[in-house]
N, C-alpha and C positions, 0 to 999 in steps of 0.2 A: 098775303105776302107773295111777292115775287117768288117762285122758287126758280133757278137756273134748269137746276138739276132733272126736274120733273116737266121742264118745257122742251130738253133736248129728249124724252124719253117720249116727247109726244101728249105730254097732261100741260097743262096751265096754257095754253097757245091763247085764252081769248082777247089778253090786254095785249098781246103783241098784233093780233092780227085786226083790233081795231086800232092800234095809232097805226098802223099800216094802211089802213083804209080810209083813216082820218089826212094823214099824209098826202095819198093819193087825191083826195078829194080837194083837198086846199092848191095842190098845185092844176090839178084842175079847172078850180076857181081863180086863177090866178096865173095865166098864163103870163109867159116871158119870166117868170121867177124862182130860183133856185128855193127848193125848200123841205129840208133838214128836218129830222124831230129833235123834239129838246130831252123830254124825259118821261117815262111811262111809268105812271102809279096807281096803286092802291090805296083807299081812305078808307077808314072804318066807318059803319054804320051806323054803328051802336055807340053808347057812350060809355065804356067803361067803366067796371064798379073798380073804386081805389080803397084798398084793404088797408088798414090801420089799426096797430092796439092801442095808438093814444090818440089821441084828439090831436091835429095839426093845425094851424095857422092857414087860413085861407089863400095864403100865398102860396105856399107849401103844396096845398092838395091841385090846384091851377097848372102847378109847373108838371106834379105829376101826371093830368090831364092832357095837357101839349104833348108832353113824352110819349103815354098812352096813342094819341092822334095824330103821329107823325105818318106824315106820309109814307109808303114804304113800295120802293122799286126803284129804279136805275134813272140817272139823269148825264148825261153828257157832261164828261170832264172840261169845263169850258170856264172860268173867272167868271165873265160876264152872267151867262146863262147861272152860272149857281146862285150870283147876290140876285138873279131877279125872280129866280124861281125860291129861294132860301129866305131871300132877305137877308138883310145888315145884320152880319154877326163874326163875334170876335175868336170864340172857340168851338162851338157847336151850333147847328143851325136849331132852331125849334120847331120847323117846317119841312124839313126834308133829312135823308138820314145822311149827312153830311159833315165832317166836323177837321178843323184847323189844326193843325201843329205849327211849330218854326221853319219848319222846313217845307209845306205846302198841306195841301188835304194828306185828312190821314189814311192808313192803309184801307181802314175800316171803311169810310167811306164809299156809299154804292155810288159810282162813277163809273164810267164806261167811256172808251173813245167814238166819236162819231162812226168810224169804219168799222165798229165791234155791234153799235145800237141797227147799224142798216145790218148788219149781217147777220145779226138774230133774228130781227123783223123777214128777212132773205126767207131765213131758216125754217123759222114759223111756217111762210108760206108753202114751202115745200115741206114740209113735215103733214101739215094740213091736206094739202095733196094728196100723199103716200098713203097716208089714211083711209080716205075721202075713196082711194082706187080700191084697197084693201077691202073695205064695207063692200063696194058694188060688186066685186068679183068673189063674193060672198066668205069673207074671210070674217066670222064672227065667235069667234074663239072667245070664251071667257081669259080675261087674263088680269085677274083684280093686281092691285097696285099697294103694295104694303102690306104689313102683317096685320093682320084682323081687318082687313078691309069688308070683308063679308060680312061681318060681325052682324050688321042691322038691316043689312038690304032684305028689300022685300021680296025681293027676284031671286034670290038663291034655288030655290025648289026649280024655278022654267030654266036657269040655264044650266044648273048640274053639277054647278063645281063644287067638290069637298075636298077639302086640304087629307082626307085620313084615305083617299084612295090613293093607287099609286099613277104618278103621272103629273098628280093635279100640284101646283105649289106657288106662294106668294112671288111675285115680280117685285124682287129687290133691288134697288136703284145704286151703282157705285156713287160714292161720298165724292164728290168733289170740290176743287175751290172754284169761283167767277172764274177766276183766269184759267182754270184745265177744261173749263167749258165751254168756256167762249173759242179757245185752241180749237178743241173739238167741233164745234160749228163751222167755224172757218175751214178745219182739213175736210173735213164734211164738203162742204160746197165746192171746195177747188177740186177735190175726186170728181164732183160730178159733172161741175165743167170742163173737167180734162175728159172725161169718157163720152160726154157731150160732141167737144171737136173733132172724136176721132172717127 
């Protein structure tokens, strides 16, 4: 699953930073033409078990399989782009997480505006960066991510960290919605293009 949250904090960056690269490479190949991404997903690999205490109709267990196998992550708020990437649908797509009301897509709906999808992709690459400098200038701090994160690693013993010393403590992520994160990307990059000009 896409998570927003956990890509501005610097975790999930690899689906952004390959349609980034995929991007790149296609306008590459294709000189003289403007060219956009449409929308960045995850597909499951496995096939999910579908739990039942009665016996269902073949019909029945199929739809819950689609459900199961929707693809999951952001596609550009576009008509066009959603019926080709969605397909022909009247209330909910079965291919992407997308679904209709009377009044347009619904809130739910993972959409994103073009200028929000470059700007994350932006983001990415500069988060990637900041990193990338961090490691070399030997900033190798344990800093696990969630509560029980340690729980199974096998590394605990080489790098040191225990939640019962003082100092040591899980990296808890603030809750936010798409739209307080994407904000935040945005003011993000325009800080650093302002500090950039000056």
């Amino acid at each position: 699953k896409l998570d927003l949250i956990q890509l501005y904090n610097g975790l999930s960056l690899q689906l952004v930073i390959y349609l980034d690269q995929a991007v790149k490479e296609v306008a590459k190949n294709t000189p003289g033409k403007e060219v956009h991404p449409a929308a960045m997903y995850y597909y499951p690999v496995t096939l999910p078990l579908i739990e039942n205490s009665e016996p269902q109709p073949e019909e029945a267990i199929n739809a819950m399989l689609r459900d199961k196998l929707k693809l999951s992550g952001l596609s550009v708020n576009d008509d066009k782009l959603v019926e080709l990437l969605g397909g022909e649908f009247e209330k909910s797509s079965e291919v992407i997480s997308v679904s209709r009301t009377k009044a347009g897509f619904s809130k739910t709906s993972q959409l994103i505006d073009m200028e929000d999808m470059e700007a994350i992709m932006q983001y990415a690459n500069r988060k990637t960066a900041e990193i990338s400098k961090r490691i070399l200038d030997g900033d190798i701090e344990a800093r696990p991510c969630g509560q029980g994160a340690c729980q199974y690693c096998p590394y605990v013993t080489i790098c040191g960290y225990d939640t019962k010393t003082d100092g040591y403590r899980d990296n808890a992520f603030e809750d936010m919605s798409k739209d307080e994160v994407i904000d935040r990307i945005k003011e993000k990059l325009s800080k650093e293009l302002l500090s950039n000009s000056s």
